[in-house]
C-alpha positions as CSV (number, residue, x, y, z in Angstrom):
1,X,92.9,146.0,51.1
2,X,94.9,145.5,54.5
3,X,92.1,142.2,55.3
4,X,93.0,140.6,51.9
5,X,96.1,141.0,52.7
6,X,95.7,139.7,56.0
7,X,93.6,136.8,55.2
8,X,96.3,136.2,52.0
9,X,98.9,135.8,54.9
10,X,96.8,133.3,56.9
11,X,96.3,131.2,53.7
12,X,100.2,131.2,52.7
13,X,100.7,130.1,56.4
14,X,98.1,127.3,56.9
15,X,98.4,125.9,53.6
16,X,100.9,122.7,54.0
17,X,100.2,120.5,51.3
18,X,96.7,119.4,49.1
19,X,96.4,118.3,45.9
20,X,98.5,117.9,43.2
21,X,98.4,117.8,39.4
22,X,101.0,117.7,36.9
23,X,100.5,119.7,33.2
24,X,99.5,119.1,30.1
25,X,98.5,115.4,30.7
26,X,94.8,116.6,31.7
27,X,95.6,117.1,35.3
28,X,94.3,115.2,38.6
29,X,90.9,115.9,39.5
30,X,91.5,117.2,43.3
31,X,90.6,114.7,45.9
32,X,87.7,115.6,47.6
33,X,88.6,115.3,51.3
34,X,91.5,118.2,50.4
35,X,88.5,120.7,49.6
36,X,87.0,121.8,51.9
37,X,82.9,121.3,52.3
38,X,82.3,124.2,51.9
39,X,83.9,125.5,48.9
40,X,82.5,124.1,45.2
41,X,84.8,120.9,44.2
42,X,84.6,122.4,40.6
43,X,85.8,125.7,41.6
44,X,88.5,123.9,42.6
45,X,89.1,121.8,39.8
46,X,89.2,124.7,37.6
47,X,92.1,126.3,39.4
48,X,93.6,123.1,39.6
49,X,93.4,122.3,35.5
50,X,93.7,125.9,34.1
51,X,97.1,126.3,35.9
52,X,97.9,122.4,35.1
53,X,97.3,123.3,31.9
54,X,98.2,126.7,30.9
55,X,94.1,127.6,30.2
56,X,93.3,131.2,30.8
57,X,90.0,130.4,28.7
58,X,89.1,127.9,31.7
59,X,90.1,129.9,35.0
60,X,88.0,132.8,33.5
61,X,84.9,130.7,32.5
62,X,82.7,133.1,34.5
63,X,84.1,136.3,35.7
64,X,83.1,139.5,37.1
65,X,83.5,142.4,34.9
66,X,86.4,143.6,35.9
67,X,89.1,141.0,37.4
68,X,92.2,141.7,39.4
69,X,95.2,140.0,37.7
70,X,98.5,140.3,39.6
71,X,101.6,138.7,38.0
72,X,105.0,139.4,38.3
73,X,105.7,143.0,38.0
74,X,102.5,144.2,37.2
75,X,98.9,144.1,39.2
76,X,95.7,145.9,37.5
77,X,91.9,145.3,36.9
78,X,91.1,144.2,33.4
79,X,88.0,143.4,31.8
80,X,87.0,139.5,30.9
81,X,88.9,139.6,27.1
82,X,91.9,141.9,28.5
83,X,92.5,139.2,31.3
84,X,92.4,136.7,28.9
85,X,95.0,138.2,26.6
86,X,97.3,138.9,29.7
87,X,96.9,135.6,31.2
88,X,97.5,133.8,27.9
89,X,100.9,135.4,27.5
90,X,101.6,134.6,31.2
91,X,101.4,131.1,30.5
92,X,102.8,130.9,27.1
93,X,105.9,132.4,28.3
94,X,106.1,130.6,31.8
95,X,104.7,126.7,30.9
96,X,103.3,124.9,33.6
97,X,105.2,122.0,34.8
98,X,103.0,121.3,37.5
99,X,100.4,123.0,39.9
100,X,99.2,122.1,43.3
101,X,96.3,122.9,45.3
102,X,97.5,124.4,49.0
103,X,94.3,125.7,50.6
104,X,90.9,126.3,50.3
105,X,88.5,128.1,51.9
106,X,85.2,130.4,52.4
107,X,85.5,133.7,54.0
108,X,82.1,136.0,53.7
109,X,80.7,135.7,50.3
110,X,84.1,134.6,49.0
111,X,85.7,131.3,48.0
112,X,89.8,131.3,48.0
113,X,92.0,128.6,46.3
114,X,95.6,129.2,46.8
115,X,98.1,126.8,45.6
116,X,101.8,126.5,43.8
117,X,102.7,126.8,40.6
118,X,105.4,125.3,38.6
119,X,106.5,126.2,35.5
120,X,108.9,125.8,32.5
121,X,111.1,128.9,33.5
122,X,112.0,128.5,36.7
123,X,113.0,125.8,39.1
124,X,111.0,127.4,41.9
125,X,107.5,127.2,42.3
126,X,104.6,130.7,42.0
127,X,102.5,131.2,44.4
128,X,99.0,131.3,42.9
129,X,95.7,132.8,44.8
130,X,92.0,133.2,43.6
131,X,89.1,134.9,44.8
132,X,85.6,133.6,43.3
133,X,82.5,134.5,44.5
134,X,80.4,132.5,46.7
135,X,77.0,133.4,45.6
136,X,76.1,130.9,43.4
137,X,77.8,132.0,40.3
138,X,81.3,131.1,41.3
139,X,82.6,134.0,39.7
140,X,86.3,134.9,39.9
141,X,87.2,138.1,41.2
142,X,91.2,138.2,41.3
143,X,94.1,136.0,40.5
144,X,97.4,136.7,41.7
145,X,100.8,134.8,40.5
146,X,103.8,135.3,42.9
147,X,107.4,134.9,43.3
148,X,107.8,132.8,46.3
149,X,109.6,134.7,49.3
């Protein structure tokens, strides 16, 4: 637990910018040259559009059994339809406004996509990381939505 939170720091640090896309308009595919080689560019388009858009269905397209969802207040492992339900409720009660891509990168059999999230409730941006994994399925693992610090 003490690496991911390690390697969560690093990414919140070295992330300075990346792609953007604005909600409900069908979002910005990410620019290529802002991924980097060796993460899957649809990996990161589906962060990208499922918090553009507010689409729990999308950002758990292929999951793991049990996924870590941590939002505001509350962090636990869920299966597939339990994530779903949460997540749904997370975006129906905080829009999306906007979302953009900070950082992305490969660590061990892990892909991470972290990134901002704005939203219809706040004037401050989320912070917003993913875990997927890396072999070959692209299955996600954990999402975390944060409070900015």
């Amino acid at each position: 637990m003490r690496v991911l939170r390690v390697m969560f720091c690093v990414l919140l640090i070295a992330g300075a910018g990346g792609v953007e896309t604005r909600g409900q308009d069908g979002g910005e595919a990410p620019d290529s040259a802002a991924a980097s080689s060796v993460v899957p560019a649809e990996v990161v388009e589906r962060v990208s559009r499922a918090f553009s858009n507010g689409d729990a269905d999308l950002l758990l397209g292929t999951t793991s059994d049990r996924i870590e969802v941590g939002l505001p207040g509350t962090r636990a492992y869920y299966s597939r339809s339990q994530a779903m339900y949460v997540l749904r409720e997370f975006f129906n009660e905080h829009g999306p406004t906007r979302f953009a891509v900070e950082d992305v990168s490969k660590a061990g059999t892990s892909y991470f996509v972290t990134g901002r999230f704005w939203h219809s409730r706040g004037e401050q941006p989320m912070h917003v990381y993913t875990r997927f994994s890396s072999r070959g399925d692209n299955r996600l693992y954990e999402v975390r939505v944060e409070a900015l610090r």
